[in-house]
C-alpha positions as CSV (number, residue, x, y, z in Angstrom):
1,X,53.4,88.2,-15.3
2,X,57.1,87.9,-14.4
3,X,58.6,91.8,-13.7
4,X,62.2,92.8,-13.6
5,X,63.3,92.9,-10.0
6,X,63.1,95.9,-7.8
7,X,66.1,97.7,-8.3
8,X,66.9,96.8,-11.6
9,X,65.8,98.2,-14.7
10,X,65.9,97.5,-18.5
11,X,67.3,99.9,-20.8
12,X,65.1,100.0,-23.6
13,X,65.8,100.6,-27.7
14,X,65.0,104.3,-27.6
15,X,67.3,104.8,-24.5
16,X,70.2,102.9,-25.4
17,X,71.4,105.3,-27.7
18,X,72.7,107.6,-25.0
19,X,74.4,105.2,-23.2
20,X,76.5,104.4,-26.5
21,X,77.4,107.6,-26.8
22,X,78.6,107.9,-22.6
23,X,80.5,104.4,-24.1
24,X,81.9,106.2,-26.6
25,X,83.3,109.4,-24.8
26,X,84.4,107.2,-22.4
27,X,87.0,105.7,-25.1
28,X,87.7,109.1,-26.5
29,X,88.4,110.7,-23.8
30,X,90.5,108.0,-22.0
31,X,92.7,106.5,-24.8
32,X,93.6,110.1,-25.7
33,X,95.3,110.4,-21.8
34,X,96.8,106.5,-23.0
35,X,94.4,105.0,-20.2
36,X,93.7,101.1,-21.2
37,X,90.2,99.2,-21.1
38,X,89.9,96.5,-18.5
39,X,87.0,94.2,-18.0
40,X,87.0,92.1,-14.9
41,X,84.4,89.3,-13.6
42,X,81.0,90.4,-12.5
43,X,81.6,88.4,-9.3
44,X,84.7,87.7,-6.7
45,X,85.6,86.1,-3.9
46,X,83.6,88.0,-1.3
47,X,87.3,88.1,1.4
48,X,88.2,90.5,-2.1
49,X,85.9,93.7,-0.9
50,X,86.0,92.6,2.8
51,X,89.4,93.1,3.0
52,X,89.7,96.1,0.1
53,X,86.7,97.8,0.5
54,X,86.6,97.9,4.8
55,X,84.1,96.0,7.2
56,X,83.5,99.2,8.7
57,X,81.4,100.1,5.0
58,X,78.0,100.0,4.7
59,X,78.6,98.4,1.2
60,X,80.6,95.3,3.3
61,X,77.6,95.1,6.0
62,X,74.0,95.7,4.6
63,X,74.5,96.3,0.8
64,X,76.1,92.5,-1.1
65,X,74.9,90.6,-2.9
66,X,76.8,87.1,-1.5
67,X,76.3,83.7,-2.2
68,X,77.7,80.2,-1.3
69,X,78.8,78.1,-4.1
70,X,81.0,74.6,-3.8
71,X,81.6,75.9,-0.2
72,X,83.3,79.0,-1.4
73,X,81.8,82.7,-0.8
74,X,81.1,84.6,-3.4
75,X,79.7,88.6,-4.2
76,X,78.5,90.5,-7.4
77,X,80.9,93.9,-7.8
78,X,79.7,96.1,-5.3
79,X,82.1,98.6,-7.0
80,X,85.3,97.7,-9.6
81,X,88.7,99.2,-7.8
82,X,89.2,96.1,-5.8
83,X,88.4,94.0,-8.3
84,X,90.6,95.9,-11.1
85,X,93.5,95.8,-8.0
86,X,92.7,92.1,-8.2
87,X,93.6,92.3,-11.3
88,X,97.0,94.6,-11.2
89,X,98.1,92.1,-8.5
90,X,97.3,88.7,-10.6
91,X,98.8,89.5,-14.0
92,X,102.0,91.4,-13.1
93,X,100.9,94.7,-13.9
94,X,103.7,96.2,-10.8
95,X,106.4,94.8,-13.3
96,X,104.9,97.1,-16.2
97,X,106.7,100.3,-16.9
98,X,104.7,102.5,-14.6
99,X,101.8,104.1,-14.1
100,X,99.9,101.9,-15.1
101,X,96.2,103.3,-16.3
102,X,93.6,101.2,-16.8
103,X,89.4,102.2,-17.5
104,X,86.4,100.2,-17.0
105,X,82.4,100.3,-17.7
106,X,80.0,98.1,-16.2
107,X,77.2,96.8,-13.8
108,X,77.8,97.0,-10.1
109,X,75.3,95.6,-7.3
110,X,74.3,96.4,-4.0
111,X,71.6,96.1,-2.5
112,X,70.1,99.4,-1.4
113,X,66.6,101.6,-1.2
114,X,66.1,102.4,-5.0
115,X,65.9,105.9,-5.9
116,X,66.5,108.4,-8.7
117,X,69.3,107.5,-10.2
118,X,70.3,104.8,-8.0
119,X,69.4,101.1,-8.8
120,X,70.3,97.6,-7.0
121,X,71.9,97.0,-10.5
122,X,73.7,100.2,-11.5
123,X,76.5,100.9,-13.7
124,X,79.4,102.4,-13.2
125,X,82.5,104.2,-15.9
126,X,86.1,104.6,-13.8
127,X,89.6,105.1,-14.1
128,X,92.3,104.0,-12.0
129,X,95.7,104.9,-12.4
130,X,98.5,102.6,-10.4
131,X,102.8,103.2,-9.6
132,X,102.4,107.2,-9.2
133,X,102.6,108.9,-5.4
134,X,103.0,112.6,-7.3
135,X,100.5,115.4,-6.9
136,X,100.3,115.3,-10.7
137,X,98.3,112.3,-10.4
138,X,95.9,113.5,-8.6
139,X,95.8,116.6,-11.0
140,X,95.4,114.2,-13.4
141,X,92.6,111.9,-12.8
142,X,90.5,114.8,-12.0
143,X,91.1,116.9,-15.0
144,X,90.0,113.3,-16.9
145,X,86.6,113.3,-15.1
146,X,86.1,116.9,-15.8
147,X,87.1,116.3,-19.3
148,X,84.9,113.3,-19.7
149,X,81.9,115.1,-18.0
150,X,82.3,118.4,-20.5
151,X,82.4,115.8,-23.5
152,X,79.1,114.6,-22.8
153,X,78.0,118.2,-22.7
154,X,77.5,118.6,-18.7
155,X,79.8,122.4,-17.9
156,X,77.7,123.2,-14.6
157,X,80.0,121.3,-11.9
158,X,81.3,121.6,-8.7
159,X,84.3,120.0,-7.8
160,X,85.3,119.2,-3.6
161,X,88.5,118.1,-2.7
162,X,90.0,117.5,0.2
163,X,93.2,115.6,2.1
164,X,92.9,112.5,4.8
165,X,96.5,113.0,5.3
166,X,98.8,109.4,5.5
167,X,98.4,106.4,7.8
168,X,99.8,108.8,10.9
169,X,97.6,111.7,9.9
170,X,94.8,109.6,10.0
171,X,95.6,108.0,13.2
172,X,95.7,111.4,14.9
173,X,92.8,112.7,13.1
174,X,90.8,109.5,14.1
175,X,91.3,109.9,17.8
176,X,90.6,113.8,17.6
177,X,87.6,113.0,16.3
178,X,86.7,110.0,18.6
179,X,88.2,112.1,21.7
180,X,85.6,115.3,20.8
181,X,82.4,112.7,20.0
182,X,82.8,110.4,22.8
183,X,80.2,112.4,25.0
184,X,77.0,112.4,22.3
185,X,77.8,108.8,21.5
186,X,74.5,108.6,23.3
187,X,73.0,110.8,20.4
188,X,74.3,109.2,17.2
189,X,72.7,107.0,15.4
190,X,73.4,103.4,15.1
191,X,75.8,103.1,11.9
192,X,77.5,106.3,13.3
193,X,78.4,104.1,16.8
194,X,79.4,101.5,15.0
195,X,82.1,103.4,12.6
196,X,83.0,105.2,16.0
197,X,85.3,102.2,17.0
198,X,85.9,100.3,13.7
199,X,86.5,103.9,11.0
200,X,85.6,107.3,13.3
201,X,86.5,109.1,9.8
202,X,83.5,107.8,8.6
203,X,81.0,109.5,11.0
204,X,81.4,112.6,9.2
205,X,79.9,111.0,5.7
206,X,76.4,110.4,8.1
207,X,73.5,112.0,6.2
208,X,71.4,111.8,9.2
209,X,69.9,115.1,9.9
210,X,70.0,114.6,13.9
211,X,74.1,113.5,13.5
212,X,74.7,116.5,11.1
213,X,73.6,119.2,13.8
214,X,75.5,117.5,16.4
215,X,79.0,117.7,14.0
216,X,78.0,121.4,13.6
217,X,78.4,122.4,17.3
218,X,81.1,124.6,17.8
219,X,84.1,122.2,19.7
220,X,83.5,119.4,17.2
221,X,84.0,122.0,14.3
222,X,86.9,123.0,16.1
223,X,88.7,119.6,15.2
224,X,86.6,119.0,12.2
225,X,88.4,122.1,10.6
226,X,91.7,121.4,12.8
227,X,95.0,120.7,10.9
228,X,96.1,117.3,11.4
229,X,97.8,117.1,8.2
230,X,101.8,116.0,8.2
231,X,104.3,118.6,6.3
232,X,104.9,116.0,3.6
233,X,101.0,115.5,2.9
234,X,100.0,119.2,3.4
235,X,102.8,119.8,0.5
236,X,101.4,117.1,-1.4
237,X,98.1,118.9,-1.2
238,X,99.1,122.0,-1.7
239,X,100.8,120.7,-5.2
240,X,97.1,118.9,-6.1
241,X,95.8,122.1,-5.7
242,X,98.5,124.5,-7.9
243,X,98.4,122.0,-10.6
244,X,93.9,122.4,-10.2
245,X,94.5,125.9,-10.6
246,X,96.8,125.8,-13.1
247,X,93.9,123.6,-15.4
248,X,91.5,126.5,-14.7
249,X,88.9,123.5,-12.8
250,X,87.8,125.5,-9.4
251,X,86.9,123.8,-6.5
252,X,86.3,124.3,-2.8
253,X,88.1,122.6,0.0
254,X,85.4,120.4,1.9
255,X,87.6,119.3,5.3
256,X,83.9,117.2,5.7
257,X,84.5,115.0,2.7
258,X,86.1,111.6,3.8
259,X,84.4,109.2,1.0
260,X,82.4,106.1,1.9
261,X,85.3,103.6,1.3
262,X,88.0,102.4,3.9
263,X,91.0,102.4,1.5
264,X,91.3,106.3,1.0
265,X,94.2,107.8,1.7
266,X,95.4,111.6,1.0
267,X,93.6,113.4,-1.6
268,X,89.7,112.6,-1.9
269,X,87.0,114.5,-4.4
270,X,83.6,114.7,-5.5
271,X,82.2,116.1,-8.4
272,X,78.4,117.3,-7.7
273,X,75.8,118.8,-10.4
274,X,73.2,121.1,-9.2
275,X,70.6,119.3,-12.0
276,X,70.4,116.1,-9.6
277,X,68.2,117.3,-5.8
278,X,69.9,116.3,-3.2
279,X,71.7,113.1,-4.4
280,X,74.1,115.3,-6.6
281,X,77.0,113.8,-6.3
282,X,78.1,112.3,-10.2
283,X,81.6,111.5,-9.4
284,X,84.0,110.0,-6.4
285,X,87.1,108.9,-6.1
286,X,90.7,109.7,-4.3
287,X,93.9,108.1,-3.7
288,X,94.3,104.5,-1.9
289,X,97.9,104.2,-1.3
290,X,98.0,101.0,0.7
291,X,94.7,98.8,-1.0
292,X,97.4,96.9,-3.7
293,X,99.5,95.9,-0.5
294,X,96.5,95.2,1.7
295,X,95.4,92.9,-1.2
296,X,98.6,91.2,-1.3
297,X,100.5,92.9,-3.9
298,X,103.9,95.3,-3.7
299,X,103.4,98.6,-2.3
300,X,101.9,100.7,-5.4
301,X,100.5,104.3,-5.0
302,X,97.1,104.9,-7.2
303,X,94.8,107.3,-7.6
304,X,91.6,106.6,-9.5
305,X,87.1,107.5,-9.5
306,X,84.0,106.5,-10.6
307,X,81.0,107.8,-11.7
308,X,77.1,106.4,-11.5
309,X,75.8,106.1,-15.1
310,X,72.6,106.2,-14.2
311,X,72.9,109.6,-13.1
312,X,75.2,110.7,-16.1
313,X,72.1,109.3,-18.3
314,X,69.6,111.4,-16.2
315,X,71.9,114.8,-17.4
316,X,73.1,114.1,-20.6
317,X,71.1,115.8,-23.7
318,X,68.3,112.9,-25.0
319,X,68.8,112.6,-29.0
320,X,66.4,114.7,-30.7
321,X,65.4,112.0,-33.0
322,X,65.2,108.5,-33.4
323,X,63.9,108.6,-37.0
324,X,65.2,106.0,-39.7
325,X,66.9,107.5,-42.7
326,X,64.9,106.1,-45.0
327,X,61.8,104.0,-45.1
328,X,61.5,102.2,-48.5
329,X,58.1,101.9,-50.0
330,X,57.2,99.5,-52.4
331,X,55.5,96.5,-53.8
332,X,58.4,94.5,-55.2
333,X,60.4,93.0,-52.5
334,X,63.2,91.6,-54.8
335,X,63.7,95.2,-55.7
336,X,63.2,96.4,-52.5
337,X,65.8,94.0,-50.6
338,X,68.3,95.4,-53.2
339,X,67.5,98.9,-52.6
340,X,67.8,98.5,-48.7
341,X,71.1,97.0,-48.7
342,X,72.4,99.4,-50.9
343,X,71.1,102.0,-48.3
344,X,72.7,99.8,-45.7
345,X,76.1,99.9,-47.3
346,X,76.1,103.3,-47.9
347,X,75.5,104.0,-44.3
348,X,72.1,104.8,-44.0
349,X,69.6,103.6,-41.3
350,X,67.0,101.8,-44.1
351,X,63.9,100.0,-43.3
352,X,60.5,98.6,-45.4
353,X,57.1,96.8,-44.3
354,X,58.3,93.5,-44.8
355,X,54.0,92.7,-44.8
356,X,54.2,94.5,-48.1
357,X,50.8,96.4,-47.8
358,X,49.3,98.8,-49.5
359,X,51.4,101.6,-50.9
360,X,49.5,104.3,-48.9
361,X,49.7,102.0,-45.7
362,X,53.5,101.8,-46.2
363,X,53.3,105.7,-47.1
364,X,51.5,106.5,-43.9
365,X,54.2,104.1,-42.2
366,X,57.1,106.1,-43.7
367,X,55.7,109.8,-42.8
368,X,55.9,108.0,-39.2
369,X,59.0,106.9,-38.6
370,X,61.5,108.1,-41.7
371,X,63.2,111.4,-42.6
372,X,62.6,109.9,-46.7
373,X,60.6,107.7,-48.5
374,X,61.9,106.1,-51.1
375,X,59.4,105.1,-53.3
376,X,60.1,102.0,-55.8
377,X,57.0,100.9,-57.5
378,X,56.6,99.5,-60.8
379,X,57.0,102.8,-63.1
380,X,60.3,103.3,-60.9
381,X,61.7,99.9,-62.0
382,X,60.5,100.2,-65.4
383,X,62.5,103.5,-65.6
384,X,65.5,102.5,-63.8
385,X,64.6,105.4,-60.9
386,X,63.0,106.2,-57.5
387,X,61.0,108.5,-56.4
388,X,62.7,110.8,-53.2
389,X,60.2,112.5,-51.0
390,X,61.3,114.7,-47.9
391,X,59.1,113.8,-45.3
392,X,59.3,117.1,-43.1
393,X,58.9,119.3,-46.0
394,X,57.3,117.3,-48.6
395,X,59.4,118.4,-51.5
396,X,59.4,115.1,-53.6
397,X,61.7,114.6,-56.2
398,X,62.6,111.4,-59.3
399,X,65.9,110.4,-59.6
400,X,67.8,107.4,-61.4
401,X,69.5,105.0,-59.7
402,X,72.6,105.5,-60.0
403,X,72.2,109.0,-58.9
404,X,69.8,108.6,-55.8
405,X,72.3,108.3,-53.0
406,X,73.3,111.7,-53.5
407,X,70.2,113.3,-53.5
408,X,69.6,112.0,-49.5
409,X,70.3,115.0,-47.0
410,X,70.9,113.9,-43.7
């Protein structure tokens, strides 16, 4: 028997609903702040995230999906912000009235260790907001996640943020940090001596357990915690922060946070649920001044996230019920195809046995799967009627036809 791949997963009738309704937020919540849907390709060229997402990423070295076709390279999305900066670039956006702010949904790939809430094919919901260096921003973007996040019922958060600084900060900052780790080099782990020369910053994202104790000895928190932030990117901080304040969303400064992607630049965040173990991070983003120019276009500021569906599926509220409307019973189906698209039309979920058994086989399949039976046999059509019955409390009632659309409670 052929199985879905490792990694991958179907989601099934009785699970889709909830991922309508994240769809459906999604759109709410965006177009009310005038963000704009974009859906790019599933694939790219692969020099795309090589160049936009960093070679120094694990995503770039261990986690693509790449394949050769007509002698060109090619990659499933590993994530969408290069590809919707693809996009910005290609059609012009830069000569838009700016900012421009664009949404997206969709499958990402990479290949990785499956876990809870973590697939090979995932899905993602972002925003990404292009032509604004302010604070406000910032501010922005993160009171749209929080917003989105409350909307699908999940209050419990915890938001980090924290500032990488500019280009110069993060050239200082980088050889700090190099300077105070060169002598357990010896120590780290693999991936950790390989982002020592190519991204240092990135050492502190290590989840190793060995790595972390070393990063808490007392001289390396020393420059960990040390201010290397410019005056012009400490008071664009400070501004991210009043403006946080001033939307009543707390949050803690976390000087460890750096994000796992090369382009980040100034402000970064997380949003993290306590529902979730260890992997409890549902949101992640910042701002990526330079990735438009690095990918060719003009120099445009941007801000933007994502967040891991999967997860948000694993906390949102399941539906209580899945039950039809109405479940038709009855042994005439010329009646009862014009009985169910009336139903239809009038916006109710309507179903019948389309075997046309038995009336107490249809019954029994009704008290199954229906909130009503409607039952149409032949005294019903000679009488112009149907008989209601309320299958949680059994209170059964006759009705004409002309009146029986009333008489359904849902």
């Amino acid at each position: 028997m052929i199985q879905a791949q490792k990694g991958t997963k179907d989601i099934l009738p009785q699970e889709v609903e909830n991922w309508q309704r994240m769809e459906a937020a999604a759109n709410k919540v965006f177009s009310k702040a005038n963000f704009k849907e974009i859906r790019t390709p599933i694939f790219e060229a692969t020099e795309l995230f090589a160049r936009g997402v960093g070679d120094s990423t694990d995503i770039v070295n261990k986690e693509m999906y790449t394949f050769e076709k007509s002698e060109r390279s090619l990659t499933l999305r590993p994530e969408n912000t290069a590809g919707v900066v693809r996009a910005y670039i290609e059609h012009g956006f830069s000569r838009l009235p700016q900012p421009v702010k664009l949404w997206y949904k969709g499958p990402m790939f990479r290949y990785e260790r499956p876990q809870a809430g973590r697939q090979r094919q995932f899905h993602q919901v972002g925003v990404e907001m292009f032509g604004s260096a302010e604070p406000a921003a910032d501010a922005e973007v993160i009171n749209l996640a929080v917003k989105y996040l409350n909307e699908l019922g999940l209050n419990d958060l915890e938001i980090e943020i924290n500032s990488l600084g500019c280009s110069e900060c993060r050239k200082n900052y980088r050889n700090a940090i190099k300077d105070v780790l060169k002598p357990y080099l010896k120590d780290l782990c693999e991936d950790c001596n390989f982002r020592y020369e190519k991204n240092p910053l990135r050492i502190l994202d290590c989840k190793v357990d060995s790595c972390k104790k070393i990063f808490e000895k007392e001289e390396i928190q020393k420059v960990i915690l040390g201010d290397f932030i410019c005056p012009d990117c400490k008071e664009h901080f400070e501004k991210v922060k009043e403006y946080l304040t001033a939307l009543n969303i707390p949050y803690t400064v976390n000087k460890l946070l750096v994000r796992g992607l090369d382009y980040y630049n100034r402000t970064v965040f997380e949003i993290k649920s306590n529902n979730l173990g260890s992997q409890n991070a549902v949101c992640g983003g910042g701002r990526y001044d330079s990735l438009v120019e690095t990918l060719g276009g003009p120099q445009t500021p941007a801000v933007g996230w994502a967040m891991g569906m999967e997860r948000l599926n694993s906390l949102i509220e399941k539906p209580a019920s899945d039950r039809l409307d109405v479940f038709v019973v009855s042994e005439n189906p010329k009646e009862t195809f014009k009985i169910i698209d009336e139903l239809r039309e009038a916006g109710y979920s309507a179903e019948f046995d389309y075997a046309n058994r038995k009336f107490k086989k249809q019954l029994d399949k009704a008290a199954k799967t229906a909130k009503y039976a409607l039952i149409l046999m032949e005294d019903e059509i000679n009488s112009n009627t149907v008989t209601l019955k309320n299958l949680d409390t059994s209170e059964q009632i006759n009705v004409s036809r002309q009146e029986y659309l009333s008489k359904i409670k849902i």
